[in-house]
GULO-27752 format. One line per 4 residues: number of its first residue (from 1); for each residue x, y, z of C-alpha. Coordinates in steps of 0.25 Angstrom, whole numbers, plus 2048, in hexadecimal, padded with zeros to 3 digits. Last residue first. Layout:
REM residues N
NUM> X/Y/Z ~ ...
***
This chain:
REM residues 309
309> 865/86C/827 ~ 86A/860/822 ~ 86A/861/816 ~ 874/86B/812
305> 876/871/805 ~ 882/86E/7FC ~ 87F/86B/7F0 ~ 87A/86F/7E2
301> 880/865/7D7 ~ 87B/867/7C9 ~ 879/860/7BD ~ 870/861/7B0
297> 868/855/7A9 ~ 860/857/79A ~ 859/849/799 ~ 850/846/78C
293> 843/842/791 ~ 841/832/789 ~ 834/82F/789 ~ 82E/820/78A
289> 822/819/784 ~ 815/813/789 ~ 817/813/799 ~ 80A/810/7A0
285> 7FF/81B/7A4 ~ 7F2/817/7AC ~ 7F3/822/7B8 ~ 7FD/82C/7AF
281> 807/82B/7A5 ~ 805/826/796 ~ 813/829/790 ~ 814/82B/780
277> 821/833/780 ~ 818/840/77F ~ 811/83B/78A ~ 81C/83A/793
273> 823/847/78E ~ 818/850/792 ~ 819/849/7A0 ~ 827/84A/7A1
269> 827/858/79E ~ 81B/85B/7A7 ~ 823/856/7B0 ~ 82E/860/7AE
265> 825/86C/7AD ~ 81F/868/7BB ~ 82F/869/7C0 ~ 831/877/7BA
261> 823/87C/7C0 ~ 826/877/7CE ~ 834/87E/7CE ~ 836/880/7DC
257> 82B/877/7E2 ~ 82B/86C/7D7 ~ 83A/86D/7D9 ~ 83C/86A/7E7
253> 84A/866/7EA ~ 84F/874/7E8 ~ 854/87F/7DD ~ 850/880/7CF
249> 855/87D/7C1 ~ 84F/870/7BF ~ 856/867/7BB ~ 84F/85B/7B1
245> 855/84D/7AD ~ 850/843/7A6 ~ 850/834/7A7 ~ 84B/828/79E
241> 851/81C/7A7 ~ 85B/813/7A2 ~ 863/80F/7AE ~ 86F/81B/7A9
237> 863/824/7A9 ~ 861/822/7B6 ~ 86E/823/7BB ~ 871/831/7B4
233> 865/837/7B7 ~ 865/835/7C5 ~ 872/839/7C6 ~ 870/845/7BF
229> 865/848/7C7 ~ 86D/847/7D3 ~ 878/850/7CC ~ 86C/85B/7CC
225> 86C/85B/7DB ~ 861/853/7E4 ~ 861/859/7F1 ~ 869/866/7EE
221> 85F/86A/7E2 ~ 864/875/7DB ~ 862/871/7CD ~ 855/869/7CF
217> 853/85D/7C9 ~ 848/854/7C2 ~ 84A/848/7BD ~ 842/842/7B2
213> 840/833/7B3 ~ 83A/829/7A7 ~ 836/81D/7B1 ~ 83D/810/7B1
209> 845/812/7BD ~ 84F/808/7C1 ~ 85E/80F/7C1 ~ 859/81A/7C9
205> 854/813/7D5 ~ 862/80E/7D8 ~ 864/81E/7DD ~ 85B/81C/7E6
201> 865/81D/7F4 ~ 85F/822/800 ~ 864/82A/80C ~ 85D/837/807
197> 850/832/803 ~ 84F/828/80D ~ 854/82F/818 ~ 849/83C/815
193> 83E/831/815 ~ 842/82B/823 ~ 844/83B/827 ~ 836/840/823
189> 830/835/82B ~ 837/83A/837 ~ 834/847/837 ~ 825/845/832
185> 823/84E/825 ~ 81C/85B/825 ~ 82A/862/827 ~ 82D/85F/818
181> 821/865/812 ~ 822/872/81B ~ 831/874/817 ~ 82B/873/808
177> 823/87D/80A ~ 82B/886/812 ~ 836/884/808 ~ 830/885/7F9
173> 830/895/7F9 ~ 840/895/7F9 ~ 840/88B/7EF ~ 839/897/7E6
169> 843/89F/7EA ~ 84E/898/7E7 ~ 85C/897/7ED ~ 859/894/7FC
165> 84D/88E/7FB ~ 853/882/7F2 ~ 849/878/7F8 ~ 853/86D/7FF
161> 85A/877/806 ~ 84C/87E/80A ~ 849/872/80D ~ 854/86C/816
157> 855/878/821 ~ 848/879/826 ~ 845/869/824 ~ 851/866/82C
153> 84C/86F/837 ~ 83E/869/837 ~ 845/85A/838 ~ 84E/85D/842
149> 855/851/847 ~ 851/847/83D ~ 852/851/830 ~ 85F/856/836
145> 864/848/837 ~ 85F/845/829 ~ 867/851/822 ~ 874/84C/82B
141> 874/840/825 ~ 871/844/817 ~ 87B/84D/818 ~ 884/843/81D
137> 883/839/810 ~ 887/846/806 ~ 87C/84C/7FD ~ 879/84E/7F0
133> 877/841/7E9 ~ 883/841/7E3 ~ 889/834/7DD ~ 899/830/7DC
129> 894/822/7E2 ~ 8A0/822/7EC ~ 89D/832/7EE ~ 88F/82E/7EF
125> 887/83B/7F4 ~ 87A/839/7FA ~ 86C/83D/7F5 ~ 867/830/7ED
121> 85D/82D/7E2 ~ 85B/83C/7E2 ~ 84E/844/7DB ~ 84C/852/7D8
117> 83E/84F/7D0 ~ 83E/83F/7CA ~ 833/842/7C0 ~ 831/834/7BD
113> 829/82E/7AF ~ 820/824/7AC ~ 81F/81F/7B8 ~ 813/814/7C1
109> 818/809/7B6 ~ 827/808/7BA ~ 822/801/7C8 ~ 82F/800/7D0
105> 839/808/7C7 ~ 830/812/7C8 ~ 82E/813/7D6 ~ 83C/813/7DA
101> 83D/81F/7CF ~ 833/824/7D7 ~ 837/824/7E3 ~ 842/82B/7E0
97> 83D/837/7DA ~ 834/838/7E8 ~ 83F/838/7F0 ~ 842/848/7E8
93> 835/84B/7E0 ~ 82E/83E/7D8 ~ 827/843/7CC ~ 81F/837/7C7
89> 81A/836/7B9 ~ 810/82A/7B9 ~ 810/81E/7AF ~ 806/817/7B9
85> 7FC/81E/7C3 ~ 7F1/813/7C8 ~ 7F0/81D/7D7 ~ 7F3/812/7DE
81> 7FD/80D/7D6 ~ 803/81B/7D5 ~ 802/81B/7E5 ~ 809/80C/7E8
77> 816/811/7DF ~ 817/81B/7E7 ~ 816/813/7F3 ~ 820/80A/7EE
73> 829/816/7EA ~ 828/819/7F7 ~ 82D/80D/7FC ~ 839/80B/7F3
69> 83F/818/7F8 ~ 83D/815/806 ~ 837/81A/811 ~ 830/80E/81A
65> 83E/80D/824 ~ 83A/81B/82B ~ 82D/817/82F ~ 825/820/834
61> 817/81E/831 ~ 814/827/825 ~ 807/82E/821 ~ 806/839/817
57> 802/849/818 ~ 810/84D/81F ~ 818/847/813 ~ 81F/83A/817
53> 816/831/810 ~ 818/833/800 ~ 80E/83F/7FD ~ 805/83C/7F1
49> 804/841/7E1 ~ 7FC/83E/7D5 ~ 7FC/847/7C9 ~ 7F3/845/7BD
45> 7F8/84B/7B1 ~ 7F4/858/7A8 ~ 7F2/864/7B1 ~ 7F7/85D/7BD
41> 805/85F/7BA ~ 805/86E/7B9 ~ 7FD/870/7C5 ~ 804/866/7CC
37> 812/86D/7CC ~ 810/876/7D8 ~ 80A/86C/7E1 ~ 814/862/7E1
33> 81A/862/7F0 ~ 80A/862/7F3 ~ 80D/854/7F2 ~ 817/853/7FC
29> 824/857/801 ~ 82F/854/80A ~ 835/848/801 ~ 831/84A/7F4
25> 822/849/7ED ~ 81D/83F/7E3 ~ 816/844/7D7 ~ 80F/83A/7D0
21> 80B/83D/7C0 ~ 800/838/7B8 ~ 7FD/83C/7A9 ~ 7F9/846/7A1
17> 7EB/848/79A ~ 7E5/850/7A7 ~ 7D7/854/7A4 ~ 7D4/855/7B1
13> 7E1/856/7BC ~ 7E4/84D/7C4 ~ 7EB/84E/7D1 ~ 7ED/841/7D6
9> 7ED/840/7E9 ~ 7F6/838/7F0 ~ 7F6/83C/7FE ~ 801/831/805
5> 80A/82A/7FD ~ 811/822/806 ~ 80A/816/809 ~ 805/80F/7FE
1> 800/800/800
***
């Protein structure tokens, strides 16, 4: 049985010819995360969307051990059967991304495409591995002691980082909102799902996805830098996925907040492209042709903030 996907609700839309698309929320967030790009989704597709369970409006019972990549891409792949959605576009933001590329690879009927929005299969540096993920081991560390001994003051001093208030304005106006969001959460449960995302390893689920992917980057975002993106990029295509790559040139982890109407212009994209390419998407859709999206993949580091604060 599901368990995590709390408030689902569809948006649909009358006279809507397009197809279905999933939006699932990062970690923090919710649903409301996606509010300024549903007006131009919804004017042609069906748009279904949920909260995972560590939002303050779901349910959760406290187990630590439960969060796990693979488990939530279970419950996601419970709600689109649920709900009877198959060749879907789904827009995964930050852990989200991952999940479905986990989820894909598991039931490759549910996707037609993934819209992987500032995602990272892995945060910590490998100097052995020669891969950056952005952070160094003891930053991680010291982020998640600062999270379990003060949650509020961590919150205060990590999304603002995160947001990219410091350097754009419009970042700026994203803070008190998103601080809200984030201190919704349980403590404790906020910290089991903040280990898994920070201390985990899904770079193996790059090199099984069946999907086409787009992923989306932001040029100064310190929590998944441009060379992620190239990484992804890189590794996937070498398993034979279809993949292109987008930066946006904006600031912070949260795009569809920052630059909602460059991001609703990228799916719309896609969308415009899977049916030109001969892709039924939507509740009863199945794959009947493939596209190819040309991939067009800039670089840049932008480090050095702290984490733990």
């Amino acid at each position: 049985m599901r368990r995590w996907c709390a408030n689902a609700r569809e948006v649909v839309v009358a006279g809507g010819e397009g197809g279905t698309v999933v939006l699932a929320h990062g970690y923090g967030m919710d649903q409301a995360s996606w509010d300024k790009i549903l007006p131009s989704i919804t004017k042609a597709n069906k748009v279904l969307l949920f909260d995972w369970d560590f939002t303050a409006g779901a349910d959760e019972d406290g187990d630590e051990a439960r969060y796990t990549f693979g488990r939530f891409a279970d419950d996601l792949i419970a709600l689109m059967d649920e709900r009877e959605v198959r060749g879907a576009v789904l827009v995964g933001h930050s852990m989200s991304a991952m999940v479905g590329c986990i989820a894909a690879a598991r039931r490759p009927d549910l996707f037609a495409h993934l819209l992987l929005l500032c995602a990272s299969p892995r945060y910590i540096n490998s100097e052995e591995e020669g891969y950056v993920g952005g952070f160094e081991e003891a930053a991680i560390h010291g982020m998640l002691g600062a999270m379990e001994s003060d949650f509020q003051a961590w919150v205060k001093g990590f999304v603002p980082n995160a947001a990219g208030g410091a350097a754009d304005d419009m970042a700026a106006a994203t803070v008190e909102p998103l601080e809200r969001s984030f201190l919704a959460m349980d403590p404790a449960v906020a910290l089991g799902v903040a280990r898994m995302i920070f201390l985990g390893d899904q770079r193996p689920a790059l090199d099984a996805v069946p999907a086409q992917c787009t992923i989306v980057g932001v040029r100064h975002d310190f929590a998944a830098p441009p060379v992620v993106v190239e990484y992804m990029e890189r590794r996937m295509t070498k398993a034979g996925t279809d993949v292109a790559v987008v930066i946006v040139e904006s600031v912070g982890h949260f795009p569809q907040l920052v630059a909602a109407t460059r991001v609703a212009g990228i799916l719309d994209g896609v969308l415009l492209r899977l049916r030109h390419q001969g892709l039924s998407i939507g509740h009863d859709g199945t794959e009947e042709g493939e596209t190819t999206v040309p991939v067009a993949t800039e670089v840049e580091i932008d480090g050095g903030i702290d984490v733990t604060t």
